[in-house]
N, CA, C and O of each residue as an XYZ file, in Angstrom:
496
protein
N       0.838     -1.188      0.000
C       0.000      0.000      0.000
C       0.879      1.246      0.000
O       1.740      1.456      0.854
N       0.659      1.885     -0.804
C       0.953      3.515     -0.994
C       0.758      4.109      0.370
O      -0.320      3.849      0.905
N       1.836      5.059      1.204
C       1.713      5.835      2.295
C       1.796      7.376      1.896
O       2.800      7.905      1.419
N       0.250      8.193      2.238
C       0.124      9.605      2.583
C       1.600      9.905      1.793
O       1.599     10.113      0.580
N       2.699      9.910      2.485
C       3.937     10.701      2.017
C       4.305     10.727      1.301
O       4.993     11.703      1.003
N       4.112      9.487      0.308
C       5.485      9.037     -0.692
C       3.737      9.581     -1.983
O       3.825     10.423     -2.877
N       2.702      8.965     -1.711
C       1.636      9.520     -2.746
C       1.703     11.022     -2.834
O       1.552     11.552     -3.935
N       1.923     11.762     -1.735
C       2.533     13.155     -1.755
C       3.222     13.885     -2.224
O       2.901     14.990     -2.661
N       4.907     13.126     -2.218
C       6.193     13.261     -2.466
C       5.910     13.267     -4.105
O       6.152     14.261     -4.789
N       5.488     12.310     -4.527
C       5.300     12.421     -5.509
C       4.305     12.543     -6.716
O       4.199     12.060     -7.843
N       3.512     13.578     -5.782
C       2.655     14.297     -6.597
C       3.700     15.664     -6.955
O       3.925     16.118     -8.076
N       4.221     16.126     -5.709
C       5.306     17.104     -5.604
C       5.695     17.523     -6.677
O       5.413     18.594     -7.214
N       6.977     15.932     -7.374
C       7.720     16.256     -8.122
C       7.000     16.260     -9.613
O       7.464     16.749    -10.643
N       5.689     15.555     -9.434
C       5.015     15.849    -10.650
C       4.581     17.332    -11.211
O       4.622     17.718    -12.380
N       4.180     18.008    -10.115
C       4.004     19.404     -9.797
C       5.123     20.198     -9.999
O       4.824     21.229    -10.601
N       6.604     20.081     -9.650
C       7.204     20.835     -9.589
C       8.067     20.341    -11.531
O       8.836     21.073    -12.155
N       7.575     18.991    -11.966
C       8.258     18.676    -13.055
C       7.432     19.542    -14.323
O       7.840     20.071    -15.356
N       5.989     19.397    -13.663
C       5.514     20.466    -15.121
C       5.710     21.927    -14.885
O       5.984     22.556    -15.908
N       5.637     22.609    -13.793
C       5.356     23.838    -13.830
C       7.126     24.189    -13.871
O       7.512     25.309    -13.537
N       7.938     23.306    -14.233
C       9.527     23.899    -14.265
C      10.015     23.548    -15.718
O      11.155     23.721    -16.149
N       8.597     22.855    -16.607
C       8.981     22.218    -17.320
C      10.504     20.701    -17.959
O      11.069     20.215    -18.939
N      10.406     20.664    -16.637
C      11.595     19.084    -16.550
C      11.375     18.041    -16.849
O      10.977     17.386    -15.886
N      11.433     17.441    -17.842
C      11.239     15.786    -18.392
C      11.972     15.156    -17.979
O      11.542     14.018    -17.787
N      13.520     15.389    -17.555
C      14.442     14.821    -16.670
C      13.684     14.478    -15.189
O      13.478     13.316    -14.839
N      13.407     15.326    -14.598
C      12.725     14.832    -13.440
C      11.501     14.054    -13.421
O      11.311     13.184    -12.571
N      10.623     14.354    -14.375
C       9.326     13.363    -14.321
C       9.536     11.861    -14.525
O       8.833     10.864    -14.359
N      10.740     12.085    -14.937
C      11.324     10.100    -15.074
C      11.158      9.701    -13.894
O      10.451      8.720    -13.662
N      11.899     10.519    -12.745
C      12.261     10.549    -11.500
C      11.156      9.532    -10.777
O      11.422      8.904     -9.753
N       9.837      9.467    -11.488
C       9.128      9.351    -10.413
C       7.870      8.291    -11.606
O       6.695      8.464    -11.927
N       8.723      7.417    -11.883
C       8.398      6.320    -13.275
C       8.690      5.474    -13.024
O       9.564      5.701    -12.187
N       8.543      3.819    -13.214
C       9.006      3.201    -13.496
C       9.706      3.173    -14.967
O       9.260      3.934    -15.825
N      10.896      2.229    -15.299
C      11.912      2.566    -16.357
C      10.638      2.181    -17.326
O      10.416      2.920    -18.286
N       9.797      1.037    -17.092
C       8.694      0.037    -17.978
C       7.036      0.753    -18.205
O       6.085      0.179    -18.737
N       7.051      2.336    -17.555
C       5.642      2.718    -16.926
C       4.964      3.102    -18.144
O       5.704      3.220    -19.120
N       3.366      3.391    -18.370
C       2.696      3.508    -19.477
C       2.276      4.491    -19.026
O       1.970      4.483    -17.834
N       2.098      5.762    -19.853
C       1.340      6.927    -19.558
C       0.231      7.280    -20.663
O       0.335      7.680    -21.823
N      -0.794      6.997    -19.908
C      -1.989      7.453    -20.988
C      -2.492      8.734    -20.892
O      -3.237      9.059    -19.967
N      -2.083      9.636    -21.936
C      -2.400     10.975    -21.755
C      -4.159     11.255    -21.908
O      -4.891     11.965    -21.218
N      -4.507     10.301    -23.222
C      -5.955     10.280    -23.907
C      -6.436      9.236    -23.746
O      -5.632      8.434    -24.220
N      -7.753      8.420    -23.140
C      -8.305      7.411    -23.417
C      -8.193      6.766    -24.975
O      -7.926      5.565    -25.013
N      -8.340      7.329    -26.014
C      -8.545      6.621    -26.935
C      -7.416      6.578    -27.948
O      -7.521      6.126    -29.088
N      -6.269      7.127    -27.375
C      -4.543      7.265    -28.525
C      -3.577      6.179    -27.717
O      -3.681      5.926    -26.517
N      -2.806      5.708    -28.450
C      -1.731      5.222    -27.907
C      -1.069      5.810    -26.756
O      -0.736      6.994    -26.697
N      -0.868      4.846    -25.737
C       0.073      5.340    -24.496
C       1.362      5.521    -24.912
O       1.779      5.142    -26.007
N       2.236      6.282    -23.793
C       3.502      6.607    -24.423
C       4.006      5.287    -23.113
O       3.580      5.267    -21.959
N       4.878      4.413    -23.651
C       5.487      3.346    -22.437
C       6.709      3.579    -22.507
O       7.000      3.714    -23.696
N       7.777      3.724    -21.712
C       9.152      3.463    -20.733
C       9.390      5.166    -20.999
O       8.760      6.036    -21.600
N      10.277      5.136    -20.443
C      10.881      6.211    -20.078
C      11.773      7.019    -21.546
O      12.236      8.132    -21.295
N      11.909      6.677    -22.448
C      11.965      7.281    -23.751
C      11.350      7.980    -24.386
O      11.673      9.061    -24.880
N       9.761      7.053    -24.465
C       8.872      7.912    -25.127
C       7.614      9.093    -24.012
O       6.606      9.672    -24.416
N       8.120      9.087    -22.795
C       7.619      9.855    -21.539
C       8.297     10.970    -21.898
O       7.762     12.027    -22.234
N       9.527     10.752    -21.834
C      10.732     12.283    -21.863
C      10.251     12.696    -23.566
O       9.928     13.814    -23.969
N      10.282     12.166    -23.895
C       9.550     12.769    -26.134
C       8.545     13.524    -25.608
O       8.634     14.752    -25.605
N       7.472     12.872    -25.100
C       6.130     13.429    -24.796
C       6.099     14.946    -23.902
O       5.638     16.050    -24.188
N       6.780     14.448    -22.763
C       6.871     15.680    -21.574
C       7.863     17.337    -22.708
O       7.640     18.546    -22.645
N       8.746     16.659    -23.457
C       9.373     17.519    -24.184
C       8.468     18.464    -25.118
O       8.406     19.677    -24.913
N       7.836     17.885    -26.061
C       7.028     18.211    -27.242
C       6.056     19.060    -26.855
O       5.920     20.224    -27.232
N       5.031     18.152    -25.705
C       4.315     18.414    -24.960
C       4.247     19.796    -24.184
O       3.655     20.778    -24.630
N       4.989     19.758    -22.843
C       5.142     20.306    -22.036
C       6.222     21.745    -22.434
O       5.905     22.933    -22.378
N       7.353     21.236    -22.776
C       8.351     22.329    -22.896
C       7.794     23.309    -23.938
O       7.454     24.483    -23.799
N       7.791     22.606    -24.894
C       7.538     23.305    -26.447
C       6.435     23.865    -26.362
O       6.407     25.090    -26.478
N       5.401     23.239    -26.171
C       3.642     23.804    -26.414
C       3.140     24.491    -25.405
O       2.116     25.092    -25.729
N       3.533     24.665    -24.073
C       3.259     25.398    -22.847
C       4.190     26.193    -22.021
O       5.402     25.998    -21.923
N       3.459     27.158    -21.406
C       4.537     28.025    -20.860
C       4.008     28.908    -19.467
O       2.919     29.417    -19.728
N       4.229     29.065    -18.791
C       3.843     29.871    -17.236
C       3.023     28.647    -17.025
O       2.161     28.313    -17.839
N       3.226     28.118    -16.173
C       2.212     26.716    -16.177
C       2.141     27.137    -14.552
O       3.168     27.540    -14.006
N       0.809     27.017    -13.763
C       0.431     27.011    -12.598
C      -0.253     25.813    -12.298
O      -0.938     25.420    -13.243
N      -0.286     25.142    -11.336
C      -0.658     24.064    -10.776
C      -1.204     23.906     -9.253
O      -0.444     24.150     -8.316
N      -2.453     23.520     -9.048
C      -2.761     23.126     -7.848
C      -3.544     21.882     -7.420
O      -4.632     21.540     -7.884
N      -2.665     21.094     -6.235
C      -3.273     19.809     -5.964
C      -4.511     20.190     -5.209
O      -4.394     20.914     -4.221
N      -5.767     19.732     -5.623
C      -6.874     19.715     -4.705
C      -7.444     18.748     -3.797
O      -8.095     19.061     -2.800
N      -7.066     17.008     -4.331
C      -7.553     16.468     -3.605
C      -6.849     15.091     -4.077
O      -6.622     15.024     -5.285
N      -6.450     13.914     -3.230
C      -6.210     12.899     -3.363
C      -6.356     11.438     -2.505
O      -6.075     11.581     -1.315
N      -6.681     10.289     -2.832
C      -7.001      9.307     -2.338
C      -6.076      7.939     -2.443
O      -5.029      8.003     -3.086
N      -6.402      6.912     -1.914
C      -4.756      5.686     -1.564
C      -6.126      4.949     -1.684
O      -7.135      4.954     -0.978
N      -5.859      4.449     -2.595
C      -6.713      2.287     -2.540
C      -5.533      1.421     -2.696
O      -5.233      1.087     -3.843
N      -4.846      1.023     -1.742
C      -3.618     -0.294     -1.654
C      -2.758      0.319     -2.744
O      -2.527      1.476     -2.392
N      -2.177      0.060     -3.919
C      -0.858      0.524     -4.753
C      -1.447      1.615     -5.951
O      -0.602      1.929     -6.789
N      -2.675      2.161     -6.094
C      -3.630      3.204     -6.346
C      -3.563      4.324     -5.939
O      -3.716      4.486     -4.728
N      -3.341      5.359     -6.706
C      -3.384      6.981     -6.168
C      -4.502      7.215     -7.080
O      -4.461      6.584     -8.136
N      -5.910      8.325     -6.797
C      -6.073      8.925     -7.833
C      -6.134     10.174     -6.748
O      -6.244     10.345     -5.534
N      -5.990     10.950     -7.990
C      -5.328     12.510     -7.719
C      -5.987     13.588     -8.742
O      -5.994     13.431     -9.963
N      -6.510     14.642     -8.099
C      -7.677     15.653     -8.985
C      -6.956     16.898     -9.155
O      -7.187     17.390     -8.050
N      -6.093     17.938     -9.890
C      -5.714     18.786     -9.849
C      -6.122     20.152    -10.928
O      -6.627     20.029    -12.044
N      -5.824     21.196    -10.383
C      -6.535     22.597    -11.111
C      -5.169     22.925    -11.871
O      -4.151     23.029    -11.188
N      -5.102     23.094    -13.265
C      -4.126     23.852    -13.615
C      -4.554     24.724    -14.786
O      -5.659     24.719    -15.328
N      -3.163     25.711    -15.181
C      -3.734     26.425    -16.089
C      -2.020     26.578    -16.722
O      -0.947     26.499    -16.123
N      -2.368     26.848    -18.318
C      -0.555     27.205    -18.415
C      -1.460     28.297    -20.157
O      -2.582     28.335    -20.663
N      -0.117     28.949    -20.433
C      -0.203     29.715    -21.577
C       0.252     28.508    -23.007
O       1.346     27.948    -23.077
N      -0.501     28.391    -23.682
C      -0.405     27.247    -25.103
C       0.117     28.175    -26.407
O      -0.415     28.860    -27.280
N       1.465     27.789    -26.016
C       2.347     28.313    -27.477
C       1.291     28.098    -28.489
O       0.940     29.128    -29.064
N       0.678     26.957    -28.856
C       0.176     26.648    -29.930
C      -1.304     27.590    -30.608
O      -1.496     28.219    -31.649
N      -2.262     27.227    -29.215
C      -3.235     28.024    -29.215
C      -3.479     29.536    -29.351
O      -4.457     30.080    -29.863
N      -2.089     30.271    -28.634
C      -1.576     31.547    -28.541
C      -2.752     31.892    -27.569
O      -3.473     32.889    -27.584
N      -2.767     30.805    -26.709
C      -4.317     31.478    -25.552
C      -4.043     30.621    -24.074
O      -3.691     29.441    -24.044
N      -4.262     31.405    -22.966
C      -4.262     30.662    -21.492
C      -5.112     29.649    -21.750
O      -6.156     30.049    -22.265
N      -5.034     28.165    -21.536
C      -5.854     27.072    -21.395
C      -6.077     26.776    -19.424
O      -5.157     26.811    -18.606
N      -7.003     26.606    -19.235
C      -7.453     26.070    -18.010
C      -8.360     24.552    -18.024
O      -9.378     24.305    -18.672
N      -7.690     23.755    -17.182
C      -7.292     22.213    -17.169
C      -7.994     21.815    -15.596
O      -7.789     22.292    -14.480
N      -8.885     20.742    -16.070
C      -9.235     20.484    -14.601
C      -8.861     18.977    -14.817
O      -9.254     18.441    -15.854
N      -8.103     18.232    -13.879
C      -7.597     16.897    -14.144
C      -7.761     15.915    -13.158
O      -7.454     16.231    -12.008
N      -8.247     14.617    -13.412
C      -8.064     13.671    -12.745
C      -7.229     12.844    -13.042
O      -7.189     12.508    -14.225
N      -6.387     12.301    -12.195
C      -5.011     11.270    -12.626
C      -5.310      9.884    -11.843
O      -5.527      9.942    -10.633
N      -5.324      8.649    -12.512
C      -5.291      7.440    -11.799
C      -3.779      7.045    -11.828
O      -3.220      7.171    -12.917
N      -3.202      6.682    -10.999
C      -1.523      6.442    -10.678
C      -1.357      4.975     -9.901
O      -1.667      4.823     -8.719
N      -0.830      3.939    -10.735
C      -0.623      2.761    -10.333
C       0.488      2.451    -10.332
O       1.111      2.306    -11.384
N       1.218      2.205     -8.699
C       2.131      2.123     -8.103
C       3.050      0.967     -8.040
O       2.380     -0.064     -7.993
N       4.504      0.697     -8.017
C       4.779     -0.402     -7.684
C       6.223      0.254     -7.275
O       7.013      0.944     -7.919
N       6.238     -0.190     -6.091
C       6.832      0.758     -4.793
C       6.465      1.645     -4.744
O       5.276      1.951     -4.655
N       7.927      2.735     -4.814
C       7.229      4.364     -4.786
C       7.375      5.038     -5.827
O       7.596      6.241     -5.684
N       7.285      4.382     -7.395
C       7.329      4.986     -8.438
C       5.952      4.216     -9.491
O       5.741      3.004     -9.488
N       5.107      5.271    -10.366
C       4.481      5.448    -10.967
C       4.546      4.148    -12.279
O       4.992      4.240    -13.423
N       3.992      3.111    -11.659
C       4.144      1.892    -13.410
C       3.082      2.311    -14.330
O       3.258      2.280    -15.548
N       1.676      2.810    -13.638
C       0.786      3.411    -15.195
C       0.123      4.754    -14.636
O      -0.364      4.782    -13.506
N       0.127      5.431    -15.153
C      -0.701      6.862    -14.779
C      -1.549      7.131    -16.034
O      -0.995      7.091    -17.133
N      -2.812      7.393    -15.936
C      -4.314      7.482    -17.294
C      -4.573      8.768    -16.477
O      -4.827      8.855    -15.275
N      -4.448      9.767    -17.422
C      -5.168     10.823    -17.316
C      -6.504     11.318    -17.587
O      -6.800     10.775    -18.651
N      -7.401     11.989    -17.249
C      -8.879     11.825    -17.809
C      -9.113     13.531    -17.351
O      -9.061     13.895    -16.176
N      -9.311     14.240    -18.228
C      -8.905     16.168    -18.224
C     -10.305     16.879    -19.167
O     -10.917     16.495    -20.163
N     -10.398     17.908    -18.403
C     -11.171     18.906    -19.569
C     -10.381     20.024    -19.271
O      -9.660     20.200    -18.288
N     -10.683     21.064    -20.621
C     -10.176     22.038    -20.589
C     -10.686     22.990    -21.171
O     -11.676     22.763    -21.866
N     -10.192     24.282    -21.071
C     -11.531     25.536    -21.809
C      -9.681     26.671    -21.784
O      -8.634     26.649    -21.136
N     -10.398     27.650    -23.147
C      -9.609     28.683    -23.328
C     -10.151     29.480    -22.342
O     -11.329     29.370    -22.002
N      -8.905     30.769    -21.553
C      -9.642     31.524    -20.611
C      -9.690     32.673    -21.647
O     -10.266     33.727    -21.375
């Protein structure tokens, strides 16, 4: 079972990996083998290669002033899900996007083997 701290700890560095934009660090907190489903219905990005592509393309390139806040989170045995408010400026869009997110995070120790994201979002 996942403990309060370490589901914490590493919401943290998830928090502090987007809003600093670091793909180096979001490994940090991966398994080397982990699947990240950004979209229900696209291909996941799996291991730590195509995470750092994604967080890069993604995150660095297409977003910018990124703010983040954890609102609420829960522990079912090796299970995090985790609800957070964010908002960042979209190079692409050329417009503030605001992001309301739920994250399911499946654990094995204290690093992340699948995380499915499930998000809406609106131009502000």
């Amino acid at each position: 079972m996942i403990s309060k701290d370490v589901a914490r700890k590493v919401l943290k560095v998830y928090e502090d990996a987007w809003v600093n934009q670091d793909p180096e660090k979001i490994l940090t907190i991966f398994t080397k083998d982990a699947i990240y489903q950004e979209r229900a219905f696209e291909k996941p990005f799996i291991g730590h290669k195509q995470i750092k592509q994604y967080w890069q393309s993604k995150v660095v390139e297409e977003q910018s002033d990124i703010k983040f806040k954890l609102l609420h989170f829960w522990i079912d045995n090796n299970v995090v899900l985790a609800e957070w408010d964010a908002s960042f400026y979209s190079n692409i869009e050329k417009a503030r996007i605001h992001i309301i997110e739920v994250a399911i995070l499946e654990f094995k120790g204290d690093k992340i083997k699948s995380l499915k994201e499930y998000w809406h979002s609106k131009k502000l």
